[in-house]
C-alpha positions as CSV (number, residue, x, y, z in Angstrom):
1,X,63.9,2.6,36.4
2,X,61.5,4.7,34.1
3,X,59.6,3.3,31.1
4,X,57.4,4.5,28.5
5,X,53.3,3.5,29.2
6,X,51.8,2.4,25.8
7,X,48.2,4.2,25.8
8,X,45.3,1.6,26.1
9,X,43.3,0.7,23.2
10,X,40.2,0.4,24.7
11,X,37.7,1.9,22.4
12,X,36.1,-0.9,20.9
13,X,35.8,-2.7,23.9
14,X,33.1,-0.2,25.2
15,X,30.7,-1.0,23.6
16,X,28.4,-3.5,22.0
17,X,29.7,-5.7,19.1
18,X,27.0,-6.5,16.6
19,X,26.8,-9.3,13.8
20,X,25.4,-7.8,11.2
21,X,27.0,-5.6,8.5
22,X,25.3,-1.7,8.5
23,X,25.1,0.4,4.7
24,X,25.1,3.8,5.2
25,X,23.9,7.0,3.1
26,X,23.3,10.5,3.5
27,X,20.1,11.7,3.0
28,X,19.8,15.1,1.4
29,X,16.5,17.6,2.4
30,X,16.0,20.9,0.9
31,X,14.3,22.1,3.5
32,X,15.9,23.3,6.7
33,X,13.6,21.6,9.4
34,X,12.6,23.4,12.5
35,X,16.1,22.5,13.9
36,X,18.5,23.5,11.7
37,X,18.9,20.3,9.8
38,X,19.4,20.2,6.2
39,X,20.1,16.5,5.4
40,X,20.4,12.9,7.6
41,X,22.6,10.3,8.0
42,X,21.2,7.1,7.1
43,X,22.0,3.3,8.5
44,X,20.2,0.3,7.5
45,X,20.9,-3.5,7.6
46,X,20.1,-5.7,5.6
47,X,16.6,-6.9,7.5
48,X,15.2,-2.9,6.9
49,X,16.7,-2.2,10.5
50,X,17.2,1.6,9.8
51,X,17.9,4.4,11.8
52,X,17.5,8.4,10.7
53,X,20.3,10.8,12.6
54,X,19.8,14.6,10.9
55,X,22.6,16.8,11.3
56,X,23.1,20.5,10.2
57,X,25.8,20.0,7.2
58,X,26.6,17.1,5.6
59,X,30.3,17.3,7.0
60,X,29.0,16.6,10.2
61,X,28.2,13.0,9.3
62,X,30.9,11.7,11.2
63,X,28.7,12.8,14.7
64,X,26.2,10.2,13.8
65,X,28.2,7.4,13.9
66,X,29.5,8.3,17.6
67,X,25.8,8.6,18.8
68,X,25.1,5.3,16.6
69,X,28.7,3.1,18.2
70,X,27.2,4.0,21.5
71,X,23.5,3.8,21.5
72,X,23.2,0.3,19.2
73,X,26.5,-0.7,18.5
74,X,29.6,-1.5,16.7
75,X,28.6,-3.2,13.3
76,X,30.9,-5.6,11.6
77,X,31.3,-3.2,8.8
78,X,30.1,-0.1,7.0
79,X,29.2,0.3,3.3
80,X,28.6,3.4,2.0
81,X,28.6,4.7,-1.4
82,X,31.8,6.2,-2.6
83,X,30.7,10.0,-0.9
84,X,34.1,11.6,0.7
85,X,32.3,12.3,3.9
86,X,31.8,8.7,4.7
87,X,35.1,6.8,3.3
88,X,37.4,9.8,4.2
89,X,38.2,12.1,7.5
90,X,36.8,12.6,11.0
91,X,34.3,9.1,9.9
92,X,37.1,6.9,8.9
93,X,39.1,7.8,11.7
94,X,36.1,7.3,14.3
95,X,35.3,3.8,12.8
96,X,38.8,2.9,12.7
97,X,39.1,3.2,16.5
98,X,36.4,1.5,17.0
99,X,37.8,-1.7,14.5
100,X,35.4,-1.2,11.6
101,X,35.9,-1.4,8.3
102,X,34.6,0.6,5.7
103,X,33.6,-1.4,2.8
104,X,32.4,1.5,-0.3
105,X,30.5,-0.3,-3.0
106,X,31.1,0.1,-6.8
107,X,31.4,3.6,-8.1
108,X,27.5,4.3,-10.2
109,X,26.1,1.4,-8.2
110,X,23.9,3.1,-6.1
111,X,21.4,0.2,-6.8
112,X,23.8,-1.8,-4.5
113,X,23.7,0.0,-1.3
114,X,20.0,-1.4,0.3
115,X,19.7,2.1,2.1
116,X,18.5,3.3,-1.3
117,X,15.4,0.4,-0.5
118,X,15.1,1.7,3.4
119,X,14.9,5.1,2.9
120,X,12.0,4.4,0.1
121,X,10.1,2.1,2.4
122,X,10.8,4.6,5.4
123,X,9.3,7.8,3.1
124,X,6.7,5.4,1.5
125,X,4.9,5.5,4.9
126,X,6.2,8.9,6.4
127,X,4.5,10.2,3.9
128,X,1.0,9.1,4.2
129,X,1.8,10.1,8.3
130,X,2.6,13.8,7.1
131,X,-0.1,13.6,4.7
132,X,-3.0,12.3,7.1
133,X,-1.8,14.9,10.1
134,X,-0.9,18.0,7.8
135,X,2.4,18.5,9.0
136,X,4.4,21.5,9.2
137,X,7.3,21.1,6.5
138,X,10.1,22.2,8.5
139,X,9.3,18.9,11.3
140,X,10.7,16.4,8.4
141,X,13.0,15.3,10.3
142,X,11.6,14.6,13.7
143,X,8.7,12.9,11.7
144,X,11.6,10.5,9.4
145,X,13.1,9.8,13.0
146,X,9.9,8.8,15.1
147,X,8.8,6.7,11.7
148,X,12.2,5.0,10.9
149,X,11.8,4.1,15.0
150,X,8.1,2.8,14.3
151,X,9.5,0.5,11.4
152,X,12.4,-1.0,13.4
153,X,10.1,-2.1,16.5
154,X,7.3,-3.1,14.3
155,X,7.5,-6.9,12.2
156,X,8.3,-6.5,8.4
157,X,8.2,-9.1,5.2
158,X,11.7,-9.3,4.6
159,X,13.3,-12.6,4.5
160,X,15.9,-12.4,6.8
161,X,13.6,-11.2,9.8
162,X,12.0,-14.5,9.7
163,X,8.3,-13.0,11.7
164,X,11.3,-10.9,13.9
165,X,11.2,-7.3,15.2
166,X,14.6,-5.7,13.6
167,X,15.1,-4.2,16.7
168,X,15.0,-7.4,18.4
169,X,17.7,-9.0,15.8
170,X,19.7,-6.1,16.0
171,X,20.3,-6.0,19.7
172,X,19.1,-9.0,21.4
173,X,17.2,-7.6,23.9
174,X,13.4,-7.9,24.5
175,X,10.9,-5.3,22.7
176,X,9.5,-2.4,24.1
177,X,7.5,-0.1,21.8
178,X,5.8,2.1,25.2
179,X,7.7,5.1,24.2
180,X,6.5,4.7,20.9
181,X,3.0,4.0,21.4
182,X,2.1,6.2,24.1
183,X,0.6,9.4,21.4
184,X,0.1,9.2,18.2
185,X,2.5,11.8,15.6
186,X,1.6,15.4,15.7
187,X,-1.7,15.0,17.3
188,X,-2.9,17.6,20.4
189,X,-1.6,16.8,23.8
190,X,-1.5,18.6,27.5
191,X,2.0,19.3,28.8
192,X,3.2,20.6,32.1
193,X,5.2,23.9,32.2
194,X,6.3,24.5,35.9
195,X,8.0,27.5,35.1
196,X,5.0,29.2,33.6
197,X,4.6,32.9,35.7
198,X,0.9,32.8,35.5
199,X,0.4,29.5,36.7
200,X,-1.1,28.1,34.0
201,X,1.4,24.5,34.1
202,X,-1.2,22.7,31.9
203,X,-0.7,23.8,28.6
204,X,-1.4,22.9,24.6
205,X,1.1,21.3,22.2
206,X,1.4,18.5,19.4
207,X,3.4,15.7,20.0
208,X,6.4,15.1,17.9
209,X,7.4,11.9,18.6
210,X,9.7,11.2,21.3
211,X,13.0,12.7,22.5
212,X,16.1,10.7,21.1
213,X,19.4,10.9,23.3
214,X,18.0,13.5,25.5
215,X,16.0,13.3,28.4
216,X,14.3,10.0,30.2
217,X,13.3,6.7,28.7
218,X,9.7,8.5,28.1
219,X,10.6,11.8,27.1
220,X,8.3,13.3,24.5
221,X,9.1,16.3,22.3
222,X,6.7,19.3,22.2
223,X,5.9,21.5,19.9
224,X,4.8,24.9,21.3
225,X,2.7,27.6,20.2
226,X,5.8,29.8,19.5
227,X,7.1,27.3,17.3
228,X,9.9,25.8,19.9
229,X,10.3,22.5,21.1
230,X,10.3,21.3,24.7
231,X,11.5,18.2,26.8
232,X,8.6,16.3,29.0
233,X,8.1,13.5,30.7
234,X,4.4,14.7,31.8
235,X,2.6,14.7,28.7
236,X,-1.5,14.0,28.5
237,X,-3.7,12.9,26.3
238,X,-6.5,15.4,24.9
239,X,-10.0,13.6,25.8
240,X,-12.8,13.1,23.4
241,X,-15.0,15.4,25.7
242,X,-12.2,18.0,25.9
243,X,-11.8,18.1,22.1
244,X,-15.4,18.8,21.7
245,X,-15.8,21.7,23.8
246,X,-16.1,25.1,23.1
247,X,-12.9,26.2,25.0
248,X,-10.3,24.0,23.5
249,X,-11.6,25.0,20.1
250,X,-11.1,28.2,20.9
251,X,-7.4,27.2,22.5
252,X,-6.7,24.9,19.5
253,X,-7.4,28.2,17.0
254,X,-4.8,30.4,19.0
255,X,-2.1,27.7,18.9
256,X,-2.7,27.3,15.0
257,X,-2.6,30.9,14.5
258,X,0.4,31.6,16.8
259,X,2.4,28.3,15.1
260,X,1.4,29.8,11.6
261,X,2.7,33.3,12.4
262,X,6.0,32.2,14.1
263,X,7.1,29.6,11.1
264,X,5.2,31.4,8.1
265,X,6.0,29.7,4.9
266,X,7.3,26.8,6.9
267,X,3.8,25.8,8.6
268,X,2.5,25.3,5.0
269,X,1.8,21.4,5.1
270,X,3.1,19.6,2.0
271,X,0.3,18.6,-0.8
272,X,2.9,16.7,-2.7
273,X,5.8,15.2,-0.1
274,X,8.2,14.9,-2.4
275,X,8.6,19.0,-2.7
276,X,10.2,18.4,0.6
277,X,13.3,16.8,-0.9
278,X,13.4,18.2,-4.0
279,X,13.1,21.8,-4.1
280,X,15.6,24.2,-4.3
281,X,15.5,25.7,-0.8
282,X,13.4,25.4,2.6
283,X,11.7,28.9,2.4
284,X,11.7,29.0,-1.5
285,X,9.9,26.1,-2.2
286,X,6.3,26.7,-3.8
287,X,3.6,24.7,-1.9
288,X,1.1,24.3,-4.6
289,X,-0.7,21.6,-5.4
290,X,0.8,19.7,-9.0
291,X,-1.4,19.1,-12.0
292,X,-3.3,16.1,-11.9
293,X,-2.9,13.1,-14.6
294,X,-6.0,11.8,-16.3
295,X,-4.7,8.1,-17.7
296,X,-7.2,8.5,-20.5
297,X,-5.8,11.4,-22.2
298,X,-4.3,9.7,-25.4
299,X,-1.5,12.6,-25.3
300,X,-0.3,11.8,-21.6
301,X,-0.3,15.5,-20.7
302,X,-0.8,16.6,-16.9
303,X,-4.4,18.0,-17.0
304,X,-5.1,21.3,-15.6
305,X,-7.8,21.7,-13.0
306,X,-9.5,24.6,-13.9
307,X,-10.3,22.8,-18.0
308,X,-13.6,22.7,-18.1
309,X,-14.7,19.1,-17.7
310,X,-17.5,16.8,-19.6
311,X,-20.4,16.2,-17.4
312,X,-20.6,12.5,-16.4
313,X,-23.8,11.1,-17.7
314,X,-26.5,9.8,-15.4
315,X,-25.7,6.2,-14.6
316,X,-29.0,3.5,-13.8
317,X,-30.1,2.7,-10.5
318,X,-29.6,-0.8,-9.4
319,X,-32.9,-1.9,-9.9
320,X,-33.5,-0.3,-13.4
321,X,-30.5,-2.1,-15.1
322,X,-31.9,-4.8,-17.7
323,X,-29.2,-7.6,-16.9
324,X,-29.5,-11.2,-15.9
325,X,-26.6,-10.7,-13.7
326,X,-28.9,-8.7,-11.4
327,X,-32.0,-10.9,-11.5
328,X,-33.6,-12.3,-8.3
329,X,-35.4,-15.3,-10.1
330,X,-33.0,-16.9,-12.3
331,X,-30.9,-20.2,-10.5
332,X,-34.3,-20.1,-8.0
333,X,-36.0,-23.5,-7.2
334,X,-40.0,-23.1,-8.1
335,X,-43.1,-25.8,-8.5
336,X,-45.5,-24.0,-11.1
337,X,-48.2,-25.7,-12.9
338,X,-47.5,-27.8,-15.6
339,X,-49.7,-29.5,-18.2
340,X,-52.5,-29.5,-15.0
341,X,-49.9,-30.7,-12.3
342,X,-47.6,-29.0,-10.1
343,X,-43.6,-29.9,-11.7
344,X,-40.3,-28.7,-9.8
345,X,-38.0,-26.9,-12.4
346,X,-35.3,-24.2,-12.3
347,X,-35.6,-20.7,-13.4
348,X,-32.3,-20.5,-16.2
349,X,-33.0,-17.2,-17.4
350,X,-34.8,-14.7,-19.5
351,X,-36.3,-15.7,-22.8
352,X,-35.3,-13.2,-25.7
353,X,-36.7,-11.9,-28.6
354,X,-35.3,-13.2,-31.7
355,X,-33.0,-9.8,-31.8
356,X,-32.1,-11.0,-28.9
357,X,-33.3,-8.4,-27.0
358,X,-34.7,-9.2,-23.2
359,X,-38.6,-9.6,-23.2
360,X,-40.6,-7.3,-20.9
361,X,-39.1,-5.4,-18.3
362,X,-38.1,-6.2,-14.6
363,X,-39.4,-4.2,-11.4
364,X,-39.1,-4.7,-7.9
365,X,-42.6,-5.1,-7.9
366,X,-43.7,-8.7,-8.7
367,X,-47.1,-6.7,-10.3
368,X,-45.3,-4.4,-12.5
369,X,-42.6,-7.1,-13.1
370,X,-43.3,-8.0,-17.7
371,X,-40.4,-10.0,-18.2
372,X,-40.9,-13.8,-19.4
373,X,-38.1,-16.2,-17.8
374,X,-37.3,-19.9,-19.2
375,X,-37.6,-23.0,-16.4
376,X,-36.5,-25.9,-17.2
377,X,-38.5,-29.0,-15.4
378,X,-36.5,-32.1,-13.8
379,X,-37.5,-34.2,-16.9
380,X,-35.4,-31.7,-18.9
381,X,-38.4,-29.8,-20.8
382,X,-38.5,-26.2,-20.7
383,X,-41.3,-23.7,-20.5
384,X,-41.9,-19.8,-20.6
385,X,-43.5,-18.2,-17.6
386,X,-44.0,-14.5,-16.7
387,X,-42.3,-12.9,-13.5
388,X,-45.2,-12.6,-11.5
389,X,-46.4,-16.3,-11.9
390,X,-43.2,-17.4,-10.6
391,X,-43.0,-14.6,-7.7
392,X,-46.7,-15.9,-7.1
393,X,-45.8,-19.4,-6.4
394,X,-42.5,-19.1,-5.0
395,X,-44.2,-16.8,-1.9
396,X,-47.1,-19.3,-1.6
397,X,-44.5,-22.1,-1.0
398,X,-42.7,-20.2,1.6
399,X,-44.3,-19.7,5.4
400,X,-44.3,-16.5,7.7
401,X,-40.8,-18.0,9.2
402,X,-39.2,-18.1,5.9
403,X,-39.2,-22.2,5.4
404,X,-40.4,-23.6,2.6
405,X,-43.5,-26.1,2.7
């Protein structure tokens, strides 16, 4: 007899379950990176475990949750924001199959969904990484990638990790940051290129961060000199010596001036990061440098740069300012001579005039040293002695090993 097979609904037994909920965003970029990306698909938990996946278009959202099912895991559910392309179409479906729900937050609540705090932590420090290794604009989002990595295998102060890696929490498994800490981002390495027709396999490139979903466990990706990027496993740090020479100056020039003619407005490093994500368009964006803010401005106006400034008037050198805050001898244990003996007191400070200006004037040299201090004896009388009587007896009471007698 014949009967009808019921097809298998095995999808969301392949992979890993996870017991932790996931909120999800799409990040919108301005600039069309190196790639062809214009905006990324963001996950985060709730212990700042956060993951970057760019895509080309924003309706392609729905490819980052296959790569993120497979590669981490299944979460217990998904909250995103109330955005069609993550409550509606090819995403629902996908999650769906795989037994996830999809939990959207309150409409004008964006405050709600904690991606908003992981992707400002996750810029907060791409930022300064861009900044400190003048990045190329159109690498934002191999730079957001290797950084949002960096933060998950790395311990943060959030509450729930309890002194945890996120990475750790998230899957279980035991840490391994070697990928991630074998170069450091966008900084010169040597590559091998066997198909090179000159023979030349040991060539120049900056290091990007590593490969994600392609390649080996140690794949790095390359940046060229014509402004592609390559798959290696045998990648080579640049030695001190090496960098110093003559020679790789010369090679390091070329590779800047081939990378700067091959991605023209797009080499241009971002001044102020945030032009990244809110210009108008990759290659329209103006890379200037804003206005800078002087706090003391009673109008609150950005100041310009070129306005021609007050000079700054000539502060005091350390040892000419007139302050007992500064002074050597005051709190300092002397015996001076006292009514034809020698008394113990304690230097409490300068004696003033009766305008209560400081008498004399201090010196580092006990000789040229004027000013008149107060000591006050251990039977709680004071007298007035002069700098140099003090300095006198406090260097006679002292021996060549710096012990008092």
């Amino acid at each position: 007899m014949g009967g009808r097979r019921l097809k298998p609904i095995h999808y969301q037994l392949k992979y890993r379950r996870l017991r932790c909920e996931m909120y999800v965003d799409v990040y919108k970029a301005k600039c069309k990176s190196l790639r062809g990306n214009t905006c990324a698909a963001v996950y985060c938990t709730p212990f700042h475990w956060i993951r970057f996946d760019p895509t080309p278009h924003e309706r392609d959202a729905h490819k980052t949750l296959d790569s993120l099912l497979q590669t981490v895991g299944i979460p217990s559910a998904l909250i995103p924001d109330n955005a069609k392309t993550l409550t509606e179409g090819e995403f629902r479906k996908k999650a769906a199959r795989a037994s996830c729900p999809i939990y959207p937050i309150e409409p004008y609540t964006s405050n709600a969904n904690l991606c908003e705090d992981g992707i400002r932590e996750t810029l907060r420090g791409f930022r300064r990484m861009i900044s400190a290794t003048n990045t190329p604009g159109v690498l934002w989002d191999d730079g957001l990638q290797c950084y949002s990595a960096v933060r998950c295998h790395t311990v943060n102060s959030t509450h729930e990790t309890q002194g945890e890696v996120p990475q750790t929490i998230i899957t279980g498994d035991q840490l391994d940051t070697s990928w991630l800490a074998e170069f450091g981002w966008y900084t010169y390495v040597w590559y091998m290129s066997p198909e090179d027709t000159f023979m030349e396999r040991k060539k120049l490139g900056k290091y990007c961060g590593p490969f994600f979903n392609e390649g080996g466990a140690m794949s790095a990706n390359i940046l060229t000199s014509k402004a592609t990027q390559v798959n290696r496993t045998s990648v080579f740090r640049v030695k001190a010596e090496e960098a110093m020479s003559e020679q790789f100056q010369k090679l390091s020039a070329d590779f800047e001036a081939s990378l700067k003619e091959r991605l023209k407005k797009g080499y241009k490093p971002l001044e102020d990061s945030e032009e990244l994500f809110d210009g108008s368009d990759a290659w329209d964006v103006h890379w200037e440098k804003s206005p800078t803010y002087d706090p003391d401005e009673d109008d609150g106006e950005p100041q310009d740069p070129d306005e021609t400034k007050k000079p700054m008037p000539d502060l005091e050198e350390a040892d000419e300012i007139q302050h007992e805050a500064y002074d050597r001898y005051i709190t300092a244990r002397v015996c001076v001579p006292k009514g034809g003996d020698m008394s113990y007191g304690t230097v409490m400070n300068r004696k003033r005039r009766s305008d209560g200006d400081l008498m004399g004037r201090s010196n580092a040299n006990p000789i040229l040293d004027t000013s008149i201090y107060e000591v006050e004896f251990d039977d709680g009388s004071t007298e007035a002695y002069s700098a140099n009587i003090i300095a006198e007896h406090i260097y006679s009471q002292v021996d060549g090993e710096g012990y008092t007698q």
